[in-house]
N, C-alpha and C positions, 0 to 999 in steps of 0.2 A: 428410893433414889430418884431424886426431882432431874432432868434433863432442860438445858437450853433448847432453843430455836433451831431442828437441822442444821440451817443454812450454815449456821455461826459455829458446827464443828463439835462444840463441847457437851461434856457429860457431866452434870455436878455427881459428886461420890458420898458416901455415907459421912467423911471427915471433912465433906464442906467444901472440896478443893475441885475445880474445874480443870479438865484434863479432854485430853483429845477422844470424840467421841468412839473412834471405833474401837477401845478396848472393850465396850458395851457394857459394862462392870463386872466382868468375870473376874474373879480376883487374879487368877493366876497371871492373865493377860494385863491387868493393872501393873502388878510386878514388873511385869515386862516392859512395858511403856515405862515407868516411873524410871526405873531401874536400867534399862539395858538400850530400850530404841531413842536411834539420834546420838548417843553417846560417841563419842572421836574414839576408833581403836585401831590401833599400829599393829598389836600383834600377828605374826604371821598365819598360826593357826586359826585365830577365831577367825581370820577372813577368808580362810580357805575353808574351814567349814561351814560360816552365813552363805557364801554364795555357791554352794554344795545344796546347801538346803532351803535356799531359796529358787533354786531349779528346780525342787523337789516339789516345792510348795505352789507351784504355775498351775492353774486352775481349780486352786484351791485354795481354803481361809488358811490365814498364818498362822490361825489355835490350832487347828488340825496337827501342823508340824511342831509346833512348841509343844506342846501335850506327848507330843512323840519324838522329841527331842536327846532324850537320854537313849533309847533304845536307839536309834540311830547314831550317837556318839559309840556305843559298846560295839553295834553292830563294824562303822569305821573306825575303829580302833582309835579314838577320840579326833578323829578328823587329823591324825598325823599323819603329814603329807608323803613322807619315806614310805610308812608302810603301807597306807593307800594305794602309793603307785607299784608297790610290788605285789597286789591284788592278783590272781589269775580266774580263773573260770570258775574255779571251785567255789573262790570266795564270789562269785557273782550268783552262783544257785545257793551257796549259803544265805546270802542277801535276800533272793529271790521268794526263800520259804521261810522267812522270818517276818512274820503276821503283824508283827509289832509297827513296822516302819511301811512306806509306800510301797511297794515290790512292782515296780515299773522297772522293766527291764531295761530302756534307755537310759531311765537318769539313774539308775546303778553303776551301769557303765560308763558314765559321764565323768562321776564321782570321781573312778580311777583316770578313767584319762585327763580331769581336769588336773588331777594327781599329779601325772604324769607332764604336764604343758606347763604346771607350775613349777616345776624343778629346772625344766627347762629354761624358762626366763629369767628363776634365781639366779642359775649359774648365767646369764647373758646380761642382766642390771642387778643383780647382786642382792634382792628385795624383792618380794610380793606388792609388801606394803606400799614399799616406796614408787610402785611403778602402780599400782591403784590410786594411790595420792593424786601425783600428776593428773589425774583429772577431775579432780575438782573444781568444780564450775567456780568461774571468776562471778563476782559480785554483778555487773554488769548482766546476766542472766538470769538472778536470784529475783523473784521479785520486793517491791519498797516492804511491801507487809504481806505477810505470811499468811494465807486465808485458806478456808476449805475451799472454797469456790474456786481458786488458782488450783489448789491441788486436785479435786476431780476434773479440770479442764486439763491437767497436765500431768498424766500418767507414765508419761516418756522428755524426758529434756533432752537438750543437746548435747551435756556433758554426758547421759548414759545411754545417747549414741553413738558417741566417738569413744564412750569405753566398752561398748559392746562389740562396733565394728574392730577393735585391736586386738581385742579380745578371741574373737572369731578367726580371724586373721591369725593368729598363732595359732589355733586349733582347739578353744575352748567349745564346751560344747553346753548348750540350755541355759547360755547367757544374752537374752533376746534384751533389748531397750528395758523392756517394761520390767523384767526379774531383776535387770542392773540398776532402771534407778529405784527398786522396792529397797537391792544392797545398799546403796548409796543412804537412803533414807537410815536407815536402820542403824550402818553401820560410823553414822554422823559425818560425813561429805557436806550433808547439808542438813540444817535443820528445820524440820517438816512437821514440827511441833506449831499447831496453831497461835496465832495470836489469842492470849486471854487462857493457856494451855498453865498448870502451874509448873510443866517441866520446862517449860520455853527457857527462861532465863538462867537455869541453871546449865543447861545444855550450851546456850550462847557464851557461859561462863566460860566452861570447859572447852567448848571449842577454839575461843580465845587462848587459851593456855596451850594447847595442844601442842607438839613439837611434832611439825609434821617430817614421815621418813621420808628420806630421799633414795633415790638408786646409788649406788655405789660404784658399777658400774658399764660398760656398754657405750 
């Protein structure tokens, strides 16, 4: 596997194709970049469980949690938000002694009460999704071209300080800047796919199509 120039971001892969370098060519992690990150998703659960386990993932590599992915879906009962938040102690020492996942007893507990803070603001604007949408950085803060060098100078933006600090402010817990816009990234708010990346365009396709949710109500 031949590689570009750090600077410039990309990894050539065995099938020719230049992609963003830090999958480092681990296939499983290729999958994932090719496949899942920067992609636009509405659904209410997978957003409640990326930014579950991107709390999870804070001082640590994103393979670590993708690798450990499934066990952490079995262990929260696939990141469904109901029965998350009817979690009790029990299920937190259950969590706690299951080898498989991080067994950090904050972000266990975070899990449920982000659980719990999410139902809350369902019932107040009617959407997760719809209410993570809203801040989506206006173009205006995006930069012209998308470059690694922008992206390791800018680990935190403005829009995933004003959705952390709201965040917060309703009682979310282990959603700092930097974990919200790793969400943001990932879960296609913005796309953070390199220029000269071969998911760039397809992503900017999709994001183009996207029908973004709205809150209902509030």
């Amino acid at each position: 596997m031949s590689e570009t120039s750090e600077s410039a971001g990309l990894i050539r892969g065995e099938d020719g194709q230049l992609r963003c370098r830090w999958h480092g060519g681990d296939a499983e992690y290729q999958r994932y970049h090719d496949e899942e990150w920067g992609r636009p998703v509405a659904d209410e659960r997978r957003l409640f469980e990326k930014l579950c386990l991107e709390g999870f993932q804070a001082g640590l590599s994103w393979i670590t949690i993708l690798r450990r992915r499934p066990a952490f879906r079995e262990v929260f009962a696939g990141f469904d938000i109901e029965r998350v938040a009817a979690f009790d102690a029990v299920d937190v020492e259950r969590a706690l002694a299951d080898a498989r996942i991080i067994r950090h007893r904050g972000k266990i507990e975070a899990v449920i009460n982000n659980a719990r803070r999410t139902i809350a603001l369902q019932q107040e604007v009617g959407s997760l999704a719809g209410y993570l949408w809203s801040f989506e950085p206006p173009a205006e803060e995006r930069p012209d071209r998308l470059t690694a060098e922008w992206l390791r100078a800018n680990p935190v933006t403005p829009a995933s300080t004003r959705l952390s600090k709201a965040l917060r402010k309703r009682g979310f817990a282990f959603v700092g800047p930097t974990t919200v816009y790793a969400f943001m990234q990932s879960m296609g708010f913005v796309n953070d796919h390199v220029e000269g990346c071969a998911c760039r365009a397809a992503c900017e396709a999709e994001r183009g199509l996207f029908q973004r949710p709205q809150v209902t109500a509030g």
